[in-house]
C-alpha positions, -999 to 999 in steps of 0.1 A, spaced: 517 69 -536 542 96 -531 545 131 -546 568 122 -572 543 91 -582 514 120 -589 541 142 -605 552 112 -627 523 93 -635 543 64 -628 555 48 -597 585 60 -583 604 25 -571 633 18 -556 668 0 -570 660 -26 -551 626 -33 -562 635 -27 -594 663 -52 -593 637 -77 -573 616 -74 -601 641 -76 -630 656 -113 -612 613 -124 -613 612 -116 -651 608 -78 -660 618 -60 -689 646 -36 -677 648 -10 -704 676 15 -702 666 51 -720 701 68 -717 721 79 -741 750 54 -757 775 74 -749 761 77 -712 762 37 -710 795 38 -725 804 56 -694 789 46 -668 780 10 -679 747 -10 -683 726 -32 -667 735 -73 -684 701 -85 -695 686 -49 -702 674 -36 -735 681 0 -750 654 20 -764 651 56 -776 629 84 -761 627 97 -789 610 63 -810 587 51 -784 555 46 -805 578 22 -832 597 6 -804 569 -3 -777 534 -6 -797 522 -40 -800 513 -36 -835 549 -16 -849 568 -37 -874 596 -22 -851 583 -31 -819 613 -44 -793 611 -83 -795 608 -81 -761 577 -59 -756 547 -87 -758 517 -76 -738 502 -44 -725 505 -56 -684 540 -71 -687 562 -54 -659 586 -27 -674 609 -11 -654 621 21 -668 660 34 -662 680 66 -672 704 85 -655 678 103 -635 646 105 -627 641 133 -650 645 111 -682 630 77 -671 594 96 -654 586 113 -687 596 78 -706 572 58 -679 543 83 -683 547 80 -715 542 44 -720 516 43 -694 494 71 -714 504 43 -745 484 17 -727 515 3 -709 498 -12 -676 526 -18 -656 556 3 -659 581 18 -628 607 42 -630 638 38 -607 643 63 -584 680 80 -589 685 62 -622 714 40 -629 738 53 -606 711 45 -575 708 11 -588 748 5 -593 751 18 -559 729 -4 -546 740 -38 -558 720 -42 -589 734 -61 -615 762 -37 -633 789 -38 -662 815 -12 -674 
């Protein structure tokens, strides 16, 4: 565990876990804003969810729940522009009951740079 895992609350991973574990089956879910994905572009395959709705968009029993948000250990990797808005989104979620959730360290632009699956 590093210091920003203790900070956080939530591991700290790299883009290239995070893309390792988005190609085995995780739910990439991209926090930023639209007009930040407009911008920079998005990740094909992730899902967009609002900081600001997390209790109607993630728990199991919301009418509003993400369709793809099915179980309490599924692996959830977390994504925003920076670290400073995906930690707060993966604590969050983790204090929810959220088992299994990572944040990507350097956001979107880390895991462009890095070879992660992109779009403009």
């Amino acid at each position: 565990m590093t210091a920003d895992d203790s900070a956080s609350g939530a591991p700290l991973i790299t883009p290239e876990e995070a893309a390792a574990r988005f190609a085995k089956g995780a739910v990439v879910v991209d926090v930023r804003s639209d007009a930040g994905r407009a911008q920079d572009g998005t990740i094909p395959g992730s899902i967009r969810a609002d900081r600001n709705a997390l209790d109607a968009q993630f728990l199991l029993d919301s009418p509003d729940r993400l369709a793809e948000i099915t179980e309490w250990d599924q692996d959830i990797v977390i994504v925003c522009g920076s670290i400073r808005g995906s930690g707060p989104v993966a604590d969050q979620l983790r204090e929810k009951g959220f088992t299994n959730v990572a944040h990507v360290n350097g956001g979107f632009p880390a895991w462009r740079d890095a070879g992660g699956p992109a779009e403009r």
